[in-house]
N, C-alpha and C positions, 0 to 999 in steps of 0.2 A: 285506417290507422290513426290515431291517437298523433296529433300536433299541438305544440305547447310552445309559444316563445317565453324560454324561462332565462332569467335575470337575477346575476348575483346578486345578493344583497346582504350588507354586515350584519353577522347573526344568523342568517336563514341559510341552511346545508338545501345543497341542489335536490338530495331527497325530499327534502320538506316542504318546498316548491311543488316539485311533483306532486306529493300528496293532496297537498292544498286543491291544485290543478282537478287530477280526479274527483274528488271528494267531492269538489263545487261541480261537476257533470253529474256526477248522481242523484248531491239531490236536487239539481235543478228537472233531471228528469231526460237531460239530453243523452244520456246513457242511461238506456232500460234494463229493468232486472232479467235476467237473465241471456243479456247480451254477453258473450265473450269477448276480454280484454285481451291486446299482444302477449306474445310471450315474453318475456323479459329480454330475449337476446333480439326480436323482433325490434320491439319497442327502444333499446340501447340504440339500435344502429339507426333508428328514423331519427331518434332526440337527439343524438350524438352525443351520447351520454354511454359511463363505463352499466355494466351490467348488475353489477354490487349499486348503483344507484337507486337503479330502478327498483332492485330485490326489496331493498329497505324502505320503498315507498310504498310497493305492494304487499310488504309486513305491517307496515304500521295501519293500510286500511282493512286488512286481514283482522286484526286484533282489537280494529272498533268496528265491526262487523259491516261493511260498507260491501266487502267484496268476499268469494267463498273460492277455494282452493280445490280442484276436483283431479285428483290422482292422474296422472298421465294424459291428462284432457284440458288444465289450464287452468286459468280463472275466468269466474263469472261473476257478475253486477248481482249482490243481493238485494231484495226487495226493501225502497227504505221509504217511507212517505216522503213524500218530494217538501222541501221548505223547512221539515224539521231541524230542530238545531240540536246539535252535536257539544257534548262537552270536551270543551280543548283540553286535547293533554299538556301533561309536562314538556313534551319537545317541541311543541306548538305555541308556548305560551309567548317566548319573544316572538317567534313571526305575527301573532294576530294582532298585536300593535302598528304593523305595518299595515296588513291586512286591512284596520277595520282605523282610520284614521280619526272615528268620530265612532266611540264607544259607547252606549245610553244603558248598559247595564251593567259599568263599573261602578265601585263605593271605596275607590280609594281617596287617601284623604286631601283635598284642595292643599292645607296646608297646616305644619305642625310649629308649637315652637321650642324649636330644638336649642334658643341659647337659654333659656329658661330652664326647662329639661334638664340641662348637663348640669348648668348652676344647680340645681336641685338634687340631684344625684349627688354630687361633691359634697353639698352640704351633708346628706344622708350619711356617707364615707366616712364622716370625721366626727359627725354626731353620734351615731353607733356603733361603729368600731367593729371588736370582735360579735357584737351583738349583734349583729346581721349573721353572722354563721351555725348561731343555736337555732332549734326546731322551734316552729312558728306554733300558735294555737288553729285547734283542723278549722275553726269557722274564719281565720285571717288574723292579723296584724289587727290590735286595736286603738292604734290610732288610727288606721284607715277606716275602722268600720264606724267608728268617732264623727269622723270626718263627712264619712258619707251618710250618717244619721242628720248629721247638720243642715247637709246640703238639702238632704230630700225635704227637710222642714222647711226650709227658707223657700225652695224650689218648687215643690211639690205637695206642697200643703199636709204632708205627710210626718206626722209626729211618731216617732217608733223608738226603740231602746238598742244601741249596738250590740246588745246582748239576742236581739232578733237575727242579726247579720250572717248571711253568709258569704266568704266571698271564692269565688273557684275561676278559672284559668277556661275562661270562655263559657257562651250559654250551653253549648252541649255538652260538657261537663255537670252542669247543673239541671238540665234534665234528665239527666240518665239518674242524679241522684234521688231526683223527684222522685222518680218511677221508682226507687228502693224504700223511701220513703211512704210513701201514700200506699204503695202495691200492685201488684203487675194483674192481680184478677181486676182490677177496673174499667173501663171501657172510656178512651180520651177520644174527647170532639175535639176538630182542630179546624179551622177555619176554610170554608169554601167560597173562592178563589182563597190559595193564600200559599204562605211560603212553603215550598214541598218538601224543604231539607227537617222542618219540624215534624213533617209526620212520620219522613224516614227513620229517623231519629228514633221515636217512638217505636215503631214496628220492629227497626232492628234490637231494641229494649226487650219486647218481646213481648207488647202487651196491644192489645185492638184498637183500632181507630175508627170512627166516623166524621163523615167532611157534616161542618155546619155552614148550612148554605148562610147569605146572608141578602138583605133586603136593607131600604134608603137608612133603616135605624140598625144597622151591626147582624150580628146572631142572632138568628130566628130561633125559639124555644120549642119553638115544633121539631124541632131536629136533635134534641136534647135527651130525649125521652130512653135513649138507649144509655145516655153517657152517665159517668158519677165526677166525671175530669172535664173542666171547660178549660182550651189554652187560646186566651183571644188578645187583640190588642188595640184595645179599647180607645185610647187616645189619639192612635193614628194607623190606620189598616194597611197591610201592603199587601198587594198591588192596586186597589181603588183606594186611596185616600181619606176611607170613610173615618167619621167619629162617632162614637157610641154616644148619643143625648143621655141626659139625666133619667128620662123613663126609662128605657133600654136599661141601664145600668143596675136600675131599684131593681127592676122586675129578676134578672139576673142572680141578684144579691139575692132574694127570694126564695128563687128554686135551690142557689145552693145550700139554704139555712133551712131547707126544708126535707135536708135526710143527710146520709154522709158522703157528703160533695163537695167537692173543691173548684175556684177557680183560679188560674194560673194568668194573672196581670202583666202579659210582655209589654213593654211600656217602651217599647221599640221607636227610635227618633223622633220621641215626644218632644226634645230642647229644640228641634228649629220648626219654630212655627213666626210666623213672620208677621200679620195682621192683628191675632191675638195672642193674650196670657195662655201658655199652658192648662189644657182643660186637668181639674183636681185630681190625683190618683183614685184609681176605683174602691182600691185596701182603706182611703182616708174614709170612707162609707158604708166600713165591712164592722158593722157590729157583732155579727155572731165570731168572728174569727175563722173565714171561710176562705180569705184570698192570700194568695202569693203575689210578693210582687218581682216583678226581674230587671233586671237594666243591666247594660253593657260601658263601656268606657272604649270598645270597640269601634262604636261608628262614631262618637263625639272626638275622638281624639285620631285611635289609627287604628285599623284592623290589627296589626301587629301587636299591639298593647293588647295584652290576652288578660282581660281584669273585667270579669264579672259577678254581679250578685245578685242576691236574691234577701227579700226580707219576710224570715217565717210568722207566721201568726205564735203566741207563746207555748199551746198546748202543743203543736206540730213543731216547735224546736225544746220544747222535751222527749218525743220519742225521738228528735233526732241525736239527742245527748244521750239518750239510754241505748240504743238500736245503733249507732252510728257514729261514735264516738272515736272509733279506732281510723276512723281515717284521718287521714293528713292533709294539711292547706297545699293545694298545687300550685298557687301562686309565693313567688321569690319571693323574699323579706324585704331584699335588694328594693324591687318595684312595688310593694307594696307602700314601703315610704317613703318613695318618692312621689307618691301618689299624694298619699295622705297630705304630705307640703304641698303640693300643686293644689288642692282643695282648700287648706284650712288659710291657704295666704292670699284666695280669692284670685290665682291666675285659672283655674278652669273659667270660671264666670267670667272674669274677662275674655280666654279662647271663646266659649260660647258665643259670645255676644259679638265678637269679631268676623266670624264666623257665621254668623245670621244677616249680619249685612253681606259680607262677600257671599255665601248662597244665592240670599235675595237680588243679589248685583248680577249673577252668574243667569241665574232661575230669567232674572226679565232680559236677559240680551239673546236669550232662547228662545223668548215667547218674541220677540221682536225680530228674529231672525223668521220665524215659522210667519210672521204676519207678513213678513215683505215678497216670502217666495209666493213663484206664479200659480202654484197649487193652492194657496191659503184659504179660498172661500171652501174647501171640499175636508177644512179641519176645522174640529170642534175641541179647542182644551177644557180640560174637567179636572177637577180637585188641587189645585196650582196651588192655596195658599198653607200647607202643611208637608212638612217631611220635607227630603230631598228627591221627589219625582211628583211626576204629575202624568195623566192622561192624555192622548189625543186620539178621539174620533178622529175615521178615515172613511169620507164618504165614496165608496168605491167595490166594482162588483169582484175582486179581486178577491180570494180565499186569503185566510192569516199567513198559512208558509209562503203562499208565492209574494204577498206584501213583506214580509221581513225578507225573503230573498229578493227582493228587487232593491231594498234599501242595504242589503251586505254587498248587491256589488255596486252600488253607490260608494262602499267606504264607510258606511252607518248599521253598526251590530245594534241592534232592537229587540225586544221581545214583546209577543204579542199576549194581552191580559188572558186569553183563552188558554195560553202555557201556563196556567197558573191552576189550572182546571186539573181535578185525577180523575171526574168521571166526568155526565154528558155536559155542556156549555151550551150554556144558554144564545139568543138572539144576540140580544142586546150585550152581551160583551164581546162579539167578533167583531171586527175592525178597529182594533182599541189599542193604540200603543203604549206601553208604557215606559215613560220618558225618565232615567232614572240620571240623574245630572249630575251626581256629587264629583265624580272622578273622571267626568270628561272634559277633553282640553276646549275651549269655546271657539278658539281662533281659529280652530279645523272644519266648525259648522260652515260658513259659507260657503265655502269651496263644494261639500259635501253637497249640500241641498242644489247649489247648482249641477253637481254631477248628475241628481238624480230628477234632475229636472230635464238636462238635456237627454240621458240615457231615455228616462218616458218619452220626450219628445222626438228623439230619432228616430222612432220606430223600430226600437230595438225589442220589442215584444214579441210572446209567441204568435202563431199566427189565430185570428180571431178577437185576440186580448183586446181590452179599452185600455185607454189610459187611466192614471189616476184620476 
């Protein structure tokens, strides 16, 4: 029988406990697939819990496929790779806060500033007037895109016209419009390791993907050969930290100027780089008019701030003016001029830069936290001075799920770089965490690494396991 000492706690319903409870047996593997679970009225009177409790705990793992429901015969444990991780729901999301006290794969923002912000909105209120209520132009607000021409020049070595600009209500908005644009027969490369949520994106579009592996210099061009779409991110790669060098780059420029190919510049968390200057935009080097460039206001300011763009080359925002003209700016007038003051008055450049020290302040008390634990010599960090993550080898014969499961019940959610993989993974990226820092609290790290320091050391392993 199934025993659980479960513990109120503000916010978390006694089912969601439960849930949690199960959920961590299966996929640790202590409940095997095709064991049978109590019955509900069983299980109530062991937990001393009402029976509606339970029901709702064994709905919600019904419905992320954990457990299977078999007519007049009960439930049983579905088959689930042991270690893999699960996407938290909506009723999960306060408890995993508690859950996971030292988070490394949040990107929420350190810190915003909101009495600036307000002041800057108020001013927008009285400056525009009824003129925030009329329909905007479909490619945005032109002081914004003003604004954000300016920035890219100072910042970005990128000189373009706001008449290039487009701006749309987050990047997946602006790739779906890619794909109307360019054309759904083409065949897009999309980085292998790399973010999975852009190839879904793609496929649910409706149009082919291939992963481009990559090597010490970016995309390999061997892996090209099918695609007429490159979507890479050349200044700073996520999840290895790579940067595209200048050869990589030309060669790149090359193939696409060498038929009708496009490349897609995510320029994804190129402002905190902490050692050096921001490497050039790849479009600053696009002679034939081959790249797109894209950037978000997303991770520099707050995920909430739903303010992205994109800047077309000029022939590719004429067929977007003749082909695509009837759509409308999804982004408010409201924020978009609030935007444009925050830009044109030099308060992002100063957030930025505030912000790259607090990173870098946050980044080294990490790397200093991990140097002090009793495990340290058996970790290797890699790629630390760009972006807000970095790498850690883990010298250890332990598989990636049961390594990120040992550090979830530490209290530290992790993701291991071989999750990053859609087909086979290589050697050399198993044991490899990746350390994503932006929106985790630091004060929780100690306490954490000791947990899971003593947890390895107790002997709380299966049986056979080494330690770390």
């Amino acid at each position: 029988m199934l025993t659980y000492e479960l513990k109120k706690q503000p916010g978390v319903p006694l089912y969601e406990a439960l849930y949690r409870c199960i959920r961590r047996d299966i996929l640790s593997g202590q409940l095997r697939a095709g064991e049978k679970l109590p019955s509900k009225r069983a299980l109530a009177e062991n937990l001393e819990l009402s029976k509606v409790t339970v029901e709702a705990a064994y709905n919600q793992l019904l419905s992320e496929g954990f457990i299977r429901s078999e007519e007049k015969r009960g439930y049983y444990v579905e088959a689930v790779e042991h270690g893999q991780s699960a996407s938290p729901t909506p009723v999960a999301a306060e408890a995993q806060a508690a859950e996971f006290p030292v988070d490394l794969t949040a990107n929420g923002p350190a810190q915003f500033p909101f009495s600036v912000w307000s002041r800057l909105q108020r001013k927008v209120m009285l400056d525009q007037g009824l003129q925030l209520l009329s329909p905007m132009p479909n490619r945005g607000c032109l002081a914004l895109r003003q604004a954000i021409a300016a920035h890219l020049a100072g910042f970005r070595d990128l000189h373009v016209s706001a008449e290039q600009i487009i701006i749309g209500a987050g990047t997946d908005f602006l790739y779906n419009l890619l794909v109307q644009l360019l054309g759904r027969e083409k065949c897009y490369a999309v980085e292998e390791p790399g973010y999975q949520k852009i190839r879904q994106i793609y496929q649910a579009a409706g149009v082919s993907c291939v992963g481009a592996r990559l090597d010490r210099e970016g995309v390999r061009l061997d892996d090209l050969e099918r695609a007429s779409v490159l979507h890479f991110s050349p200044a700073h790669h996520f999840p290895t930290g790579l940067i595209t060098p200048m050869r990589r780059r030309l060669a790149l420029l090359e193939w696409a100027s060498a038929g009708d190919r496009w490349i897609i510049e995510d320029d994804y968390d190129s402002e905190f780089r902490f050692n050096s200057h921001p490497v050039p935009a790849m479009q600053s080097l696009d002679r034939a008019g081959r790249v797109i460039y894209m950037n978000t206001f997303s991770r520099s300011l707050a995920p909430a701030i739903r303010i992205s763009y994109m800047v077309l080359p000029p022939a590719l925002m004429e067929r977007f003016r003749q082909s695509f003209g009837f759509y409308s700016c999804t982004v408010s007038s409201f924020e978009q001029y609030a935007l444009a003051e925050f830009l044109t008055q030099g308060y992002f450049e100063k957030h930025i830069n505030r912000m790259r020290k607090f990173y870098k302040s946050r980044r080294n008390r990490i790397l200093e936290e991990l140097e002090r634990c009793p495990f340290a010599e058996r970790l290797t960090v890699l790629e630390q001075d760009a972006g807000l993550h970095f790498l850690v080898r883990v010298d250890t014969p332990r598989s990636d799920g049961r390594l990120t499961e040992l550090c979830a019940q530490a209290g530290i959610r992790v993701r291991c770089l071989s999750e990053y993989y859609s087909g086979p993974v290589p050697k050399t990226a198993q044991h490899c965490l990746v350390v994503n820092y932006g929106g985790v609290r630091e004060e929780n790290i100690p306490n954490a690494l000791m947990r899971l320091t003593q947890f390895v050391g107790n002997g709380r392993l299966q049986s056979g396991e080494n330690m770390l």
